[in-house]
DSSP file (Angstrom, degrees, kcal/mol; ACC not computed):
  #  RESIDUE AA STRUCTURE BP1 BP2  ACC     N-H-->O    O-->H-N    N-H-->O    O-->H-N    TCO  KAPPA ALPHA  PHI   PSI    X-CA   Y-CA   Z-CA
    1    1 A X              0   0    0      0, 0.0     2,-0.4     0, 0.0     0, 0.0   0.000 360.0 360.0 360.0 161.9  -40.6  -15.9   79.4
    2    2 A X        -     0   0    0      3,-0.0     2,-0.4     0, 0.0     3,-0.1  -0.954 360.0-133.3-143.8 137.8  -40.9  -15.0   75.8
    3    3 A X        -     0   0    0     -2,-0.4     0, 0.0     1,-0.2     0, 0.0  -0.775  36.4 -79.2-100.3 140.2  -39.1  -17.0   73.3
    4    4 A X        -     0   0    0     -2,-0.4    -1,-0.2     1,-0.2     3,-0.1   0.203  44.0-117.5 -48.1 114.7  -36.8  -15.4   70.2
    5    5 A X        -     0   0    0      1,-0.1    -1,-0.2    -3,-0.1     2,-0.1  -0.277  41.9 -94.7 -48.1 133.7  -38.6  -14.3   67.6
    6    6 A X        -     0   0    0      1,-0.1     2,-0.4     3,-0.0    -1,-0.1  -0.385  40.0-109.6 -62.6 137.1  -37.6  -16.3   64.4
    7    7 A X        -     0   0    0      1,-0.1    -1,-0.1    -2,-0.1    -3,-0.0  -0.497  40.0-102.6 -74.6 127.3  -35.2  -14.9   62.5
    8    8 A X        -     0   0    0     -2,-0.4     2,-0.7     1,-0.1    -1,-0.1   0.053  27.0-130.6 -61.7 140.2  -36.5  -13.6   59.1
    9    9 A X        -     0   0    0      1,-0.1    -1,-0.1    -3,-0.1    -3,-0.0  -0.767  29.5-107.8 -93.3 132.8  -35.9  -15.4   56.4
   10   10 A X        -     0   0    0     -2,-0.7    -1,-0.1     1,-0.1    -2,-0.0  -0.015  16.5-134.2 -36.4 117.4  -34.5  -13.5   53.6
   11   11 A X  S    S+     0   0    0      1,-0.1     2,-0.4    -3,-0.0    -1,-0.1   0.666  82.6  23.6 -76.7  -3.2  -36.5  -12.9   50.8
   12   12 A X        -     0   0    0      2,-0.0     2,-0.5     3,-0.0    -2,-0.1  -0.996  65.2-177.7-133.2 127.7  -34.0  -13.8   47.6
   13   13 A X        -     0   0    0     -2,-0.4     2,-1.1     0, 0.0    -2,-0.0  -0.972  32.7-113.3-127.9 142.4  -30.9  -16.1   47.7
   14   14 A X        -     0   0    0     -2,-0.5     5,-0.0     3,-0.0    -2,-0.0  -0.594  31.3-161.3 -75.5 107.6  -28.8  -16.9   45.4
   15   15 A X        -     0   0    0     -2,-1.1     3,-0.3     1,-0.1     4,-0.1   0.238  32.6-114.6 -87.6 179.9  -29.1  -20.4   44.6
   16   16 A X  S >> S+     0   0    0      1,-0.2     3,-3.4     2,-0.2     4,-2.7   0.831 115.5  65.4-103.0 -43.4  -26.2  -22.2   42.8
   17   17 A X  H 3> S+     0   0    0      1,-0.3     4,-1.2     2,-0.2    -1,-0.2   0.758  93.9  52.3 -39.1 -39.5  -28.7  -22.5   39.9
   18   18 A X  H 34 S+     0   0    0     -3,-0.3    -1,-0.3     1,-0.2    -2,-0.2   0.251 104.9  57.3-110.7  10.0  -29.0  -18.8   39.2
   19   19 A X  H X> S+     0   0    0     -3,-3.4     3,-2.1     2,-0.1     4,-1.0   0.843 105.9  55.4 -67.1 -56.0  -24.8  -18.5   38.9
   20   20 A X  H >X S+     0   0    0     -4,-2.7     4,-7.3     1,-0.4     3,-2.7   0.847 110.6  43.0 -35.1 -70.8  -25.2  -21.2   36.1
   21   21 A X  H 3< S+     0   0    0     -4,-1.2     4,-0.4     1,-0.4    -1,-0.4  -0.070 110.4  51.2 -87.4  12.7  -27.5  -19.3   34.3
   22   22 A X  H <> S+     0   0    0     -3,-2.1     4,-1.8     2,-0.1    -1,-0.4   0.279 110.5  48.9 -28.0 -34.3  -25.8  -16.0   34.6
   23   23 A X  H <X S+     0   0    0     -3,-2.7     4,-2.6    -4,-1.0     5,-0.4   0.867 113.6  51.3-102.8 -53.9  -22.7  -17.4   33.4
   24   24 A X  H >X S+     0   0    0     -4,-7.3     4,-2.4    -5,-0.2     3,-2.1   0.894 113.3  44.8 -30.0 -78.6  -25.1  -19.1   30.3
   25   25 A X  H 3> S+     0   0    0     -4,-0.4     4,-2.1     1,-0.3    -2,-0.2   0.860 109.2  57.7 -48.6 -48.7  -26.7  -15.7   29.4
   26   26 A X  H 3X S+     0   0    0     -4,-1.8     4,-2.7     2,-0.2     3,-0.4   0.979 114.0  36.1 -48.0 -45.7  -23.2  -13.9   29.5
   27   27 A X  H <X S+     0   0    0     -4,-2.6     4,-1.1    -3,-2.1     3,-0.5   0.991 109.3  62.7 -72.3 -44.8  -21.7  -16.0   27.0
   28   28 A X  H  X S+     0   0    0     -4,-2.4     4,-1.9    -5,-0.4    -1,-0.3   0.749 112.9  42.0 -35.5 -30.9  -25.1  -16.3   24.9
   29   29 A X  H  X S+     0   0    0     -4,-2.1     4,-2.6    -3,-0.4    -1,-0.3   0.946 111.6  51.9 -83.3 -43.6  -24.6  -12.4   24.5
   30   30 A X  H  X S+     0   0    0     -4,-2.7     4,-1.6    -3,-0.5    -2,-0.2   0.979 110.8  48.1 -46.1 -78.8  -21.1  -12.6   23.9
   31   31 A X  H >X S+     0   0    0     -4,-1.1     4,-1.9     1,-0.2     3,-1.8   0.731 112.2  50.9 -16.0 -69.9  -21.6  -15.1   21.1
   32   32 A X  H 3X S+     0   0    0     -4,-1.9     4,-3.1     1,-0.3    -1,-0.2   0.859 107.9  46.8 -51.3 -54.0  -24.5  -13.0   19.5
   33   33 A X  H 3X S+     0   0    0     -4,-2.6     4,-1.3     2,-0.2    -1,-0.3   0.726 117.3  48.3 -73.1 -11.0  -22.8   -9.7   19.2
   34   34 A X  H XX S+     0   0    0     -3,-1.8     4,-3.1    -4,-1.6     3,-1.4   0.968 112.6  51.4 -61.4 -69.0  -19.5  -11.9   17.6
   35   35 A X  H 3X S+     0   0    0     -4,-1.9     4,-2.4     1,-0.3    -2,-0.2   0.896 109.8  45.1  -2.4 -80.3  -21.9  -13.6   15.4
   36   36 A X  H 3X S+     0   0    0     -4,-3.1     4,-1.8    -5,-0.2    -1,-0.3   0.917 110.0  54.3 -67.0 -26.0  -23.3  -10.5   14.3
   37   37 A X  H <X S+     0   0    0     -3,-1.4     4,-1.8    -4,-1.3    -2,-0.2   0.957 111.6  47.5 -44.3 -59.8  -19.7   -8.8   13.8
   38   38 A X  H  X S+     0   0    0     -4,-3.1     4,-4.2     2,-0.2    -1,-0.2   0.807 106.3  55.0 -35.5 -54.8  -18.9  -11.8   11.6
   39   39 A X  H  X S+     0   0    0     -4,-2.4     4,-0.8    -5,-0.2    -2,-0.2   0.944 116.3  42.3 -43.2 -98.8  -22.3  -11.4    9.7
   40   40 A X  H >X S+     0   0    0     -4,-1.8     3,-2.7     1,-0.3     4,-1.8   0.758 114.7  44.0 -50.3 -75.9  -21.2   -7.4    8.9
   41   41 A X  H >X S+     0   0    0     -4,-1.8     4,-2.1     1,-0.3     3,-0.8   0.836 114.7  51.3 -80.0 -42.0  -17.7   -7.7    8.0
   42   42 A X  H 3< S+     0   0    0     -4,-4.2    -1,-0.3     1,-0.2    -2,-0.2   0.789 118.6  38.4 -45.3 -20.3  -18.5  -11.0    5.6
   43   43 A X  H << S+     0   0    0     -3,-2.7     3,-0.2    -4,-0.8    -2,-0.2   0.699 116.8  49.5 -98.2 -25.7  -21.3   -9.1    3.8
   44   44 A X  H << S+     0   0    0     -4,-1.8     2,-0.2    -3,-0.8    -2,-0.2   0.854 131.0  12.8 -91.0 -17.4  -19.3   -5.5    3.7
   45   45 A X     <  -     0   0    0     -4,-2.1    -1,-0.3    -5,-0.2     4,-0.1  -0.837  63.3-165.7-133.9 108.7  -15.7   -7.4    2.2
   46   46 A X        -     0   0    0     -2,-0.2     3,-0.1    -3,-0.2    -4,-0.1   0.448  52.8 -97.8 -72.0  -4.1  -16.0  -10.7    1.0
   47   47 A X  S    S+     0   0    0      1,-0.4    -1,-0.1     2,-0.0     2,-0.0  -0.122  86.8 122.9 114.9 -26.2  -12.3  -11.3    1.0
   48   48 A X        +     0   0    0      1,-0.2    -1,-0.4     3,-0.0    -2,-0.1  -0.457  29.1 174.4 -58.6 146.4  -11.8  -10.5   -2.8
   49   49 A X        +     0   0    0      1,-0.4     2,-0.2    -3,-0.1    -1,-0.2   0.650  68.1  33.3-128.1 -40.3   -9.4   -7.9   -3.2
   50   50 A X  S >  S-     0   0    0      1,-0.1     3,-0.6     0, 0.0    -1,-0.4  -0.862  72.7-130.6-111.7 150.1   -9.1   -8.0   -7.2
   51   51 A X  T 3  S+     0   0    0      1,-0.4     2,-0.4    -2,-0.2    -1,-0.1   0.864 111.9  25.4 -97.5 -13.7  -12.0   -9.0   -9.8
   52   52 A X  T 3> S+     0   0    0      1,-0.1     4,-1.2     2,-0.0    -1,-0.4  -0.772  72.1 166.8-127.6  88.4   -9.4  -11.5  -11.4
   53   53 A X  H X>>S+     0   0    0     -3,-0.6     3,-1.7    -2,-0.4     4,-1.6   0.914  75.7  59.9 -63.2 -82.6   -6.8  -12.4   -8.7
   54   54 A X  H 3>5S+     0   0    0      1,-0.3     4,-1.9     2,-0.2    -1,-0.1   0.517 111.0  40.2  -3.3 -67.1   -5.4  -15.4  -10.7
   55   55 A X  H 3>5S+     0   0    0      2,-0.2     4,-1.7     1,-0.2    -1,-0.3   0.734 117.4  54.5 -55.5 -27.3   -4.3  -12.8  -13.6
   56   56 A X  H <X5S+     0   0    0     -3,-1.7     4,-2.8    -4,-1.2     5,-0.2   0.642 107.4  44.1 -52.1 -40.4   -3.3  -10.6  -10.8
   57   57 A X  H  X5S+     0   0    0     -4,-1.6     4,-1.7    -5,-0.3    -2,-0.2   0.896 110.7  53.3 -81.9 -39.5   -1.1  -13.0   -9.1
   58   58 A X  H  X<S+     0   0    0     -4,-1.9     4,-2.0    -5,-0.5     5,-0.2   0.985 113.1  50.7 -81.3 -44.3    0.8  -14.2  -12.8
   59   59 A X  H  < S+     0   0    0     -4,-1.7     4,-0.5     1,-0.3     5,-0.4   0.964 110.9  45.3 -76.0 -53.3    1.5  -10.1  -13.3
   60   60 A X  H >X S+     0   0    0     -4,-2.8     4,-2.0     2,-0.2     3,-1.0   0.930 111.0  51.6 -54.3 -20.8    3.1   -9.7   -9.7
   61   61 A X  H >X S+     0   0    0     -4,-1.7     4,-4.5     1,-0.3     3,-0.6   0.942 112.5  49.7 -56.5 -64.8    5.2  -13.0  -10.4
   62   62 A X  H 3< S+     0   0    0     -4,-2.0    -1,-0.3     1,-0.2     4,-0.2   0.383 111.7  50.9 -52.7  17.7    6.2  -10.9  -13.7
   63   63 A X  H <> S+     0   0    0     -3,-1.0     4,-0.9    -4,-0.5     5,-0.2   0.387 108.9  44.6-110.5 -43.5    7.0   -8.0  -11.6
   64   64 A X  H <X S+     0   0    0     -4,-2.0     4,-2.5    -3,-0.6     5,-0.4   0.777 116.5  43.7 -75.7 -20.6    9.1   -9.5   -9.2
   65   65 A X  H  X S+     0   0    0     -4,-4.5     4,-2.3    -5,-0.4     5,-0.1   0.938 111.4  56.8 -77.0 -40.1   11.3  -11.6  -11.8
   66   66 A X  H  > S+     0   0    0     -5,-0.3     4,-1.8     1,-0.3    -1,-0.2   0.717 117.6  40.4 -60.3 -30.2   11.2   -7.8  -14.0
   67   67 A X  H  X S+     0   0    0     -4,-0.9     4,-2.2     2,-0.2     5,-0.3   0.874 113.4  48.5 -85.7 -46.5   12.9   -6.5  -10.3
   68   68 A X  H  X S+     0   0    0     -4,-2.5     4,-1.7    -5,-0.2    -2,-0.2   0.861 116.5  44.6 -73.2 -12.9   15.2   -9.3   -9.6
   69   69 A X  H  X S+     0   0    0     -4,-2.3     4,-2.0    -5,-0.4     5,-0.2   0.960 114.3  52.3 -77.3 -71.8   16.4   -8.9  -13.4
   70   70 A X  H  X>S+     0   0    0     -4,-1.8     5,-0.7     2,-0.2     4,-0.7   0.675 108.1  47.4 -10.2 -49.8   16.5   -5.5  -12.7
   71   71 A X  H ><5S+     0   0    0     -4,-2.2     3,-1.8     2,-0.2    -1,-0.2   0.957 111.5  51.6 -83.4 -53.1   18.7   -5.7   -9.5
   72   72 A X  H 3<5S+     0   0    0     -4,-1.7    -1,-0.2    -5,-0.3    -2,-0.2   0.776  93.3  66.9 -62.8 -28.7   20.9   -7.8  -11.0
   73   73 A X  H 3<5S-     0   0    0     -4,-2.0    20,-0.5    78,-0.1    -1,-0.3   0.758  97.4-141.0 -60.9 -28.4   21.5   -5.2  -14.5
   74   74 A X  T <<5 +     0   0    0     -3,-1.8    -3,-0.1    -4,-0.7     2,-0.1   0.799  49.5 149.7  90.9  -2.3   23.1   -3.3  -11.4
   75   75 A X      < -     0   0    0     -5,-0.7     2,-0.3    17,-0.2    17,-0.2  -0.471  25.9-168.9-110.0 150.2   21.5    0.1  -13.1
   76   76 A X  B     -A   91   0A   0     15,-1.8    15,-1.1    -2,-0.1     2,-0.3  -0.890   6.0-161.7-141.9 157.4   20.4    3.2  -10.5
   77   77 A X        -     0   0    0     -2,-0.3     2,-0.6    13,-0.2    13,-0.1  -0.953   4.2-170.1-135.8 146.5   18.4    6.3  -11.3
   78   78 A X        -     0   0    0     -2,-0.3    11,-1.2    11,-0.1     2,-0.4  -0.926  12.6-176.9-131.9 115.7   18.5    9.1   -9.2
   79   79 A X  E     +C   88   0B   0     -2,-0.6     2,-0.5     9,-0.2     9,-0.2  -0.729   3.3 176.3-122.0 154.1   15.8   11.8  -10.2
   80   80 A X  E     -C   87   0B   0      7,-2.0     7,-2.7    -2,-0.4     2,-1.0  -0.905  26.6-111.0-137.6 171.9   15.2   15.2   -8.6
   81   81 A X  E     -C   86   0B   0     -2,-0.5     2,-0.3     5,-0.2     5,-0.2  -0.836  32.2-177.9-121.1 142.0   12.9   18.1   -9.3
   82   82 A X  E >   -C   85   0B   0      3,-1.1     3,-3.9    -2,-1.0    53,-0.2  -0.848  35.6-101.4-126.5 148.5   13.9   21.0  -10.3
   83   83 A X  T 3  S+     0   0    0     -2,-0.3    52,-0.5     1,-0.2    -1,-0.1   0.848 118.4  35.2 -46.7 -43.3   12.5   24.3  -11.2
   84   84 A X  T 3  S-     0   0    0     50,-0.1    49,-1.1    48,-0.1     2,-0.3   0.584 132.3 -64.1 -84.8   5.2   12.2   24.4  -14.9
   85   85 A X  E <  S-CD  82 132B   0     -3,-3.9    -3,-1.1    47,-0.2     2,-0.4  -0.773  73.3 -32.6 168.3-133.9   11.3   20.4  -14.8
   86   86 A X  E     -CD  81 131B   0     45,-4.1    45,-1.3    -2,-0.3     2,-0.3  -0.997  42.6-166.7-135.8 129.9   12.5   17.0  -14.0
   87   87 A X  E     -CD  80 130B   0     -7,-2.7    -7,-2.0    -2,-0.4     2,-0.4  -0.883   2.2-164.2-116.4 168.8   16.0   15.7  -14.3
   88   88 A X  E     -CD  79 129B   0     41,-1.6    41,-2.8    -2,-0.3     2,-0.5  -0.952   5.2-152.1-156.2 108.6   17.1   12.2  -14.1
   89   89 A X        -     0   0    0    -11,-1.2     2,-0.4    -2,-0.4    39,-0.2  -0.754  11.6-157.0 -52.8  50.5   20.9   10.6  -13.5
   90   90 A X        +     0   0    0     -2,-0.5     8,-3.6     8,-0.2   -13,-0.2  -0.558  18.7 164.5 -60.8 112.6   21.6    7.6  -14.8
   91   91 A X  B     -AB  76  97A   0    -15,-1.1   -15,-1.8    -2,-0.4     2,-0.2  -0.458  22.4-139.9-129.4 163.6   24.3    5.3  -13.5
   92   92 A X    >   -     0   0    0      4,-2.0     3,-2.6   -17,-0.2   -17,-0.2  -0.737  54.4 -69.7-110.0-174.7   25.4    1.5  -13.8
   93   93 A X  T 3  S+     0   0    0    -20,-0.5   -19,-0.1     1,-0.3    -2,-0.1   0.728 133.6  42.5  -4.6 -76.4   26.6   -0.6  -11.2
   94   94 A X  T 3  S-     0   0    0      1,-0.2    -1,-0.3    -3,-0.0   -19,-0.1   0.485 119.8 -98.8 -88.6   1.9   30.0    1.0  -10.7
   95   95 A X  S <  S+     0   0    0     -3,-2.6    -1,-0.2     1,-0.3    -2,-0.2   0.571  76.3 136.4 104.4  -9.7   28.6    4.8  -10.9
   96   96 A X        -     0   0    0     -4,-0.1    -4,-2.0     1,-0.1    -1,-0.3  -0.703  65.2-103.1 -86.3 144.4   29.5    5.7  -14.9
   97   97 A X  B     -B   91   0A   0     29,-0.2     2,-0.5    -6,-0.2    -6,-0.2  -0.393  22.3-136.9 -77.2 144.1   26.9    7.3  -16.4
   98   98 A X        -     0   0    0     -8,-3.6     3,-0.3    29,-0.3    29,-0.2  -0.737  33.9-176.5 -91.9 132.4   24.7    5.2  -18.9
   99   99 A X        +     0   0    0     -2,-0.5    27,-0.0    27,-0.2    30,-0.0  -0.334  56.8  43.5-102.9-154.9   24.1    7.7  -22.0
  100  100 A X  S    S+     0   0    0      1,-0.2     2,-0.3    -2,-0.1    -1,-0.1   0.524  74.8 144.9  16.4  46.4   22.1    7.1  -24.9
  101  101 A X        -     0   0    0     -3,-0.3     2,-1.1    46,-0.1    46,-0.2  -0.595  57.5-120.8 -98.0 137.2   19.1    5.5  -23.0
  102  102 A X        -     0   0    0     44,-3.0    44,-0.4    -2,-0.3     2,-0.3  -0.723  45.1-171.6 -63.8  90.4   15.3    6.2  -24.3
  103  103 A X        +     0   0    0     -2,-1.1    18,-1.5    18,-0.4     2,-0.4  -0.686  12.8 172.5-106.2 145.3   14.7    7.6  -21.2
  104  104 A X  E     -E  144   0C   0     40,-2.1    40,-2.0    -2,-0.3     2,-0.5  -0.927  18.0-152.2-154.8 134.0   10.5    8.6  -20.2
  105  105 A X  E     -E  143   0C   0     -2,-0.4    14,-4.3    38,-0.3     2,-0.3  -0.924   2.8-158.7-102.7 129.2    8.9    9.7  -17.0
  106  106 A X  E     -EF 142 118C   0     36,-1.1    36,-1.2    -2,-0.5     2,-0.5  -0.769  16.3-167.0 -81.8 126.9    4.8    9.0  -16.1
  107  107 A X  E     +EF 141 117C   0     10,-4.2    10,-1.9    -2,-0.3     2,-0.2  -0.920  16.2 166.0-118.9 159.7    4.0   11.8  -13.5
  108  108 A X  E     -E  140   0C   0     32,-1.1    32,-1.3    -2,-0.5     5,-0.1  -0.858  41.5-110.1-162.2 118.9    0.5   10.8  -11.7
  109  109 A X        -     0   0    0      5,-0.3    30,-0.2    -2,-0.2     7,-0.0  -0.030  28.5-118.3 -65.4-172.4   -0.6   12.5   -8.5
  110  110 A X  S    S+     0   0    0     28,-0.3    -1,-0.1     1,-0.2    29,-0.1   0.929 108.0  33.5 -94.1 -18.6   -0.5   10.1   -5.5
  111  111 A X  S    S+     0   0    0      1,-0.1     2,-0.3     3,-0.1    -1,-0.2   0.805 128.0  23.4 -69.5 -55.5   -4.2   10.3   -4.6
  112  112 A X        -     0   0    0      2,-0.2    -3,-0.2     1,-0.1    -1,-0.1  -0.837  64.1-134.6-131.6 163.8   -5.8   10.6   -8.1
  113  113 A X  S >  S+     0   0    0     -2,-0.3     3,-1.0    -5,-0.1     2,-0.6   0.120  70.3 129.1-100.4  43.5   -4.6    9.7  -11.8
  114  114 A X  T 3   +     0   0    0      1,-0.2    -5,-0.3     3,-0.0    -2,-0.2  -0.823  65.9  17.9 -64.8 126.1   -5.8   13.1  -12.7
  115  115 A X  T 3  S-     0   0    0     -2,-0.6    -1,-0.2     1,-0.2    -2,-0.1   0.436  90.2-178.2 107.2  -7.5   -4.0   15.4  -14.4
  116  116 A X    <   -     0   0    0     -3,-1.0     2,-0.2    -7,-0.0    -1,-0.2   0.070   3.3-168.4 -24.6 130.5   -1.9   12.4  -15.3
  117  117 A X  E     -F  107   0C   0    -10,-1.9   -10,-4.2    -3,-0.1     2,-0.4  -0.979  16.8-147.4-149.3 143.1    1.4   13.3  -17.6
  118  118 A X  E     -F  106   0C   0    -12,-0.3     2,-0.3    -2,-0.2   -12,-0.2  -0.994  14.4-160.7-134.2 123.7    4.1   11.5  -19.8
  119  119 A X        -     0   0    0    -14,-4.3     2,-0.4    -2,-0.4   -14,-0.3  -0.698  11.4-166.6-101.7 148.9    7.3   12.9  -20.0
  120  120 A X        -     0   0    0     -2,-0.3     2,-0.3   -16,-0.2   -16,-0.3  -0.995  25.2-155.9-129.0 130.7    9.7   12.0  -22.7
  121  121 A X        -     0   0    0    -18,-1.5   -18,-0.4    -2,-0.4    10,-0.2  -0.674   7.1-143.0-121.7 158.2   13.3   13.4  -21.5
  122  122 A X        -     0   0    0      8,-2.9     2,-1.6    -2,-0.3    -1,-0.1  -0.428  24.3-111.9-110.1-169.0   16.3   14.3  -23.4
  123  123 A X        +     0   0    0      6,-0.2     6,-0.2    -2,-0.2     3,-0.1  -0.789  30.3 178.2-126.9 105.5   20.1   13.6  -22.3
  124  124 A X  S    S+     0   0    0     -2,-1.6     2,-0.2     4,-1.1     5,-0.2   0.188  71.1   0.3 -99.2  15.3   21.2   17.0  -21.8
  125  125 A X  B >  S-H  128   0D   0      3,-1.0     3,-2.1     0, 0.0    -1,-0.2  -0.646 106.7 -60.4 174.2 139.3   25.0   15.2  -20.6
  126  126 A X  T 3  S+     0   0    0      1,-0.2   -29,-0.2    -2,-0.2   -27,-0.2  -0.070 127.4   3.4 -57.8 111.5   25.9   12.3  -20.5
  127  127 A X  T 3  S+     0   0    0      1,-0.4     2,-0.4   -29,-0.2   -29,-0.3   0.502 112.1 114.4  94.7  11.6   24.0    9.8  -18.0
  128  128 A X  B <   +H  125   0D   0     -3,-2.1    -4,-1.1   -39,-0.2    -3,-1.0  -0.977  37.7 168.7-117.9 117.2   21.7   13.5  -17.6
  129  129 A X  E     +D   88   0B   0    -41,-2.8   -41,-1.6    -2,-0.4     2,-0.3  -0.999   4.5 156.0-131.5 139.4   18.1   13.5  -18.8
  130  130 A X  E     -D   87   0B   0     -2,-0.3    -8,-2.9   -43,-0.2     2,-0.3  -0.735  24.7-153.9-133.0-164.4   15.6   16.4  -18.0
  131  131 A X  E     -D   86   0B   0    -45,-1.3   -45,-4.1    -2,-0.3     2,-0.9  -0.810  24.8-119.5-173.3 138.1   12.7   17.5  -19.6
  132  132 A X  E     +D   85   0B   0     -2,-0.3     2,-0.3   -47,-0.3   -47,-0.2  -0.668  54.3 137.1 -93.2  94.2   11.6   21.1  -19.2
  133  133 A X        -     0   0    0    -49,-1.1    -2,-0.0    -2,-0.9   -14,-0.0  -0.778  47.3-132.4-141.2  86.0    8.0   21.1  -17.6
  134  134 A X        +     0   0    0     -2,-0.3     2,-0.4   -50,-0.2   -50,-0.1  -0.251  36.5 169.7 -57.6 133.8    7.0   23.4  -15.0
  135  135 A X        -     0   0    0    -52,-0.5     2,-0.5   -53,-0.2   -50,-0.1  -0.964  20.8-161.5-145.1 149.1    5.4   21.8  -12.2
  136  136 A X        +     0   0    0     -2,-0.4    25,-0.1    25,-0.1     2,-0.1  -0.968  52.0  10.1-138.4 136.3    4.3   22.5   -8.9
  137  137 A X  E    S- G   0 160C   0     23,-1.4    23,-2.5    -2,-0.5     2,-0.4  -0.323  96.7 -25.6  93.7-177.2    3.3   20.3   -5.9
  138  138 A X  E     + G   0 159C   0     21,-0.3   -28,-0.3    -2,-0.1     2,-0.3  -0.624  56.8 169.2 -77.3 143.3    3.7   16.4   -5.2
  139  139 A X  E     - G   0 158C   0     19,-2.4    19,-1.6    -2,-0.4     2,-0.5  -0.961  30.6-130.3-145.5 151.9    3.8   14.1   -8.0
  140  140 A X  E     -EG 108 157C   0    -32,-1.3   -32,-1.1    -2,-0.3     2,-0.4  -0.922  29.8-147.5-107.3 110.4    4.8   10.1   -8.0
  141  141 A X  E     -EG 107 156C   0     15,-2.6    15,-2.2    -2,-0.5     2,-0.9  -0.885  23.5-177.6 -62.2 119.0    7.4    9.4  -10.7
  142  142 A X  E     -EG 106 155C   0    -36,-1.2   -36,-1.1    -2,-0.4     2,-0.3  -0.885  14.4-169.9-110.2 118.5    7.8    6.1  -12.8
  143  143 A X  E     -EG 105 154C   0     11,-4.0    11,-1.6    -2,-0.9     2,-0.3  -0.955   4.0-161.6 -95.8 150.0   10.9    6.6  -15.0
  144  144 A X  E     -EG 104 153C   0    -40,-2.0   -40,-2.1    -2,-0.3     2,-0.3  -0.935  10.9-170.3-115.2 110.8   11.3    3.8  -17.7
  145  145 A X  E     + G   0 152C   0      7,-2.5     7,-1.3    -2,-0.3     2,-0.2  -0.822   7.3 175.5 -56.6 123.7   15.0    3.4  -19.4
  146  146 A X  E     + G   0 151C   0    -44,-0.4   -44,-3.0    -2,-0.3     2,-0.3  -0.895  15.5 127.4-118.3 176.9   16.0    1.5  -22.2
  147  147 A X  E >   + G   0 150C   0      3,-1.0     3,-3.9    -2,-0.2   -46,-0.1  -0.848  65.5  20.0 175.7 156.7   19.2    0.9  -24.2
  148  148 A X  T 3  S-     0   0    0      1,-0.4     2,-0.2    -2,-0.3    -1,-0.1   0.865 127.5 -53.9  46.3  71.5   21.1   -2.0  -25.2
  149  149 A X  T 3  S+     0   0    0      1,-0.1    -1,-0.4    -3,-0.1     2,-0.3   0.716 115.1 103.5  57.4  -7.5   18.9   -4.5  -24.8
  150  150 A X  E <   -G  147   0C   0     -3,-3.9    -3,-1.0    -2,-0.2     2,-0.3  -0.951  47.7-158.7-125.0 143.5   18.0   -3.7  -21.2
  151  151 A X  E     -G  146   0C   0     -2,-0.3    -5,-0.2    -5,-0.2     2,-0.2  -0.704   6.5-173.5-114.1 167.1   15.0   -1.9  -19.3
  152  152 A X  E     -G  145   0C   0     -7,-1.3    -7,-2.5    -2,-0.3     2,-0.3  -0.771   6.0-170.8-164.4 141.9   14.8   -0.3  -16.0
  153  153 A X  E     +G  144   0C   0     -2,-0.2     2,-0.3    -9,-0.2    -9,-0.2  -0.961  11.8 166.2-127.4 135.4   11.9    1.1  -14.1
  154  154 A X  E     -G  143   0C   0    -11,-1.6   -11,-4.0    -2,-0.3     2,-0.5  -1.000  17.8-155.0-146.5 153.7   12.3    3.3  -10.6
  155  155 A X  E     +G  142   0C   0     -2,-0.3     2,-0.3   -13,-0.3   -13,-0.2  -0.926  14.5 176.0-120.8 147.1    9.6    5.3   -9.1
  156  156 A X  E     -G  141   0C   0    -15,-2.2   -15,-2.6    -2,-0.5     2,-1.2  -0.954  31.7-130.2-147.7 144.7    9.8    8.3   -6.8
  157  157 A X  E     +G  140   0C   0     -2,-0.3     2,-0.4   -17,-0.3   -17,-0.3  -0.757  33.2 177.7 -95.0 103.8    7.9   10.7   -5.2
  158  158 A X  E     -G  139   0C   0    -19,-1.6   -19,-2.4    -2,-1.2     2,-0.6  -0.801  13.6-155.0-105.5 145.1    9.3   14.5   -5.9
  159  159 A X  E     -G  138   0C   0     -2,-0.4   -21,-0.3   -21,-0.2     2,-0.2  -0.911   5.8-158.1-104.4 122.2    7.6   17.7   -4.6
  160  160 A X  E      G  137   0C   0    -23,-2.5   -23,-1.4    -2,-0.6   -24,-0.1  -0.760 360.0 360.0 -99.1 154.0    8.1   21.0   -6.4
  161  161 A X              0   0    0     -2,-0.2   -25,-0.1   -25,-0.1    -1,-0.1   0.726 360.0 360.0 -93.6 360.0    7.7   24.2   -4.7
């Protein structure tokens, strides 16, 4: 009688050992490529945003009290473009128009300050200022008001055709 051949023994198993050290090497890679992510984005932005934030930070404080002063003067501009130029509306609170304002528009395109332009507008009616400037395309408005003792600044983006 002929006895069963032994059964072959398999030439790899996977041993408890060689989980471990799968599950090592995975993170070890993970780690490195974070690592090196870290490594890029610290060397391509260092986190500064401005070359003197301090001085940066006291002019937005003055820029928010210069709005909340604003909000409270109650004063609107409403500006449109128009063929022969820019006009500007100027109202208070309750909607009567403010006249006799030094009224001046900055035009800047929105990409570049080339080509950059300062309007000085007249009050062609009361609580109405234009200025006669043919223009074509998008442009970013800052109007600056004064009068009485009070400023106001509003910005808008008008398009001409």
């Amino acid at each position: 009688m002929n006895a069963p051949a032994p059964a072959a023994k398999p030439s790899f198993t996977i041993k408890g050992w060689h989980v471990g050290a799968a599950v090592v090497a995975f993170f070890v890679v993970v780690i490195g490529v974070d690592a090196g992510f870290l490594v890029m984005a610290y060397r391509s932005h260092p986190g500064q945003v401005a070359a003197r934030p301090y001085e940066a930070g006291l002019i937005y404080n003055a820029e928010l009290e210069r709005l909340r002063a604003q909000e409270a003067l109650g004063w609107r501009a409403g500006a449109a473009a128009r063929a022969g130029g820019l006009e500007v509306v100027m109202q208070d609170r309750d909607g009567r128009s403010l006249a006799g304002l030094r009224v001046v528009a900055t035009l800047q395109r929105p990409a570049t300050e080339q080509g950059r332009r300062d309007l000085i507008l007249e009050e062609t009616a009361p609580g109405v200022y234009a200025a006669a400037r043919p223009l074509s395309g998008t442009w970013d408005v800052r109007i600056a008001a004064a009068g009485a003792g009070e400023r106001f600044v509003a910005e808008r983006r008008l398009t001409w055709p």
